[in-house]
N, C-alpha and C positions, 0 to 999 in steps of 0.2 A: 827617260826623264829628260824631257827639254833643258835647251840653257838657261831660261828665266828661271827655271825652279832651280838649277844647282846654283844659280848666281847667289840666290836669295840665300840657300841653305847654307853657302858660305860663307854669307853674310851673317847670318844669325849666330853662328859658331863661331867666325870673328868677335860678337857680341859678346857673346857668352865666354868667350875667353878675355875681354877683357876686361869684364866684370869679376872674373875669378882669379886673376894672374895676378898680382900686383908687377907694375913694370910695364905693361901695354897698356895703350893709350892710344885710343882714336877721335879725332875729333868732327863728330857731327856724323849725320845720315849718308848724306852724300859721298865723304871721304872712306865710312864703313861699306858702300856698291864697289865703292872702286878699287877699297883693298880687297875685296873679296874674286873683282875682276881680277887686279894683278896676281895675285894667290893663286890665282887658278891658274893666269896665263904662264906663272913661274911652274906650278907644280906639272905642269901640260912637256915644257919644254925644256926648261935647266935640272927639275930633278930626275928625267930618266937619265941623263949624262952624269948627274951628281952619283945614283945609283952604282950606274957601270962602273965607274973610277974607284969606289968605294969597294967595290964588291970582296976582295980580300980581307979587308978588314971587317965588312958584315959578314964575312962567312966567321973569319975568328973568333967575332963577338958573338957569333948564335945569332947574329939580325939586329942587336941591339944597337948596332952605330944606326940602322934609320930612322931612330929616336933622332938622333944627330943629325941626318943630313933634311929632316922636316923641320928640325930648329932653325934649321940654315934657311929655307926655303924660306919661315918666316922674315928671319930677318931681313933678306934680300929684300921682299916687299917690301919692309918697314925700311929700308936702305931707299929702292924707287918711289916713293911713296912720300912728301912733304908734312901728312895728317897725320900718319900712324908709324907711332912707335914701340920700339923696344928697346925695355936698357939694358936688358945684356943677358947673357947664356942662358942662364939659368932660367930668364922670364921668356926666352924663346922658347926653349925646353918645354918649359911645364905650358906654355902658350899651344905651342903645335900638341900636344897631347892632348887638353883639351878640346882644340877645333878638332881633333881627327875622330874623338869620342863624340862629340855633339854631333859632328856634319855625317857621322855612321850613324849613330841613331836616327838623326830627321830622315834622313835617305831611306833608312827600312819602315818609318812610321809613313811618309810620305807615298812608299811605291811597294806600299803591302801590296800581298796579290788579292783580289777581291771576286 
């Protein structure tokens, strides 16, 4: 899958989590590409490090802290990012779960095998 398609798909799952989260907030088209950019540029780079550091504590949890460390990730963005917010844990939380459900689904709907 090319980068214009993940961009978008990012983007649309940024969408659709902000329509569903109460607590994020983006403002406009434009600022939804670019958090979608950054999102990606974070999840590419900060959370395989976030991962590693964590890794004792996701093993304790059974994996459940990277429910945690993709909240983080959002909010990072929503930290670089002047247009899109978040207000706090909880709407990162249920925010990254969300994008992570949306942007798996388009991705299998999108590059079914045909």
């Amino acid at each position: 899958m090319g980068f214009l398609a993940r961009l978008f798909i990012n983007a649309f799952a940024l969408w659709i989590a902000t329509e569903l989260v109460p607590g994020l907030e983006v403002r406009g088209f434009g600022t939804l590409l670019l958090a979608a950019l950054v999102f990606g540029v974070v999840n590419a780079v900060v959370r395989p490090v976030a991962v590693i550091l964590s890794l004792p504590l996701t093993l304790v949890t059974l994996g459940l802290f990277l429910l945690v460390v993709n909240a983080a990730m959002l909010g990072l963005t929503a930290l670089l990012l002047p247009g899109f917010r978040v207000e706090g844990f909880w709407s990162a939380l249920f925010g990254a779960i969300a994008v992570s459900i949306v942007s798996w689904a388009a991705a299998r709907l999108f590059t079914a095998e045909r």
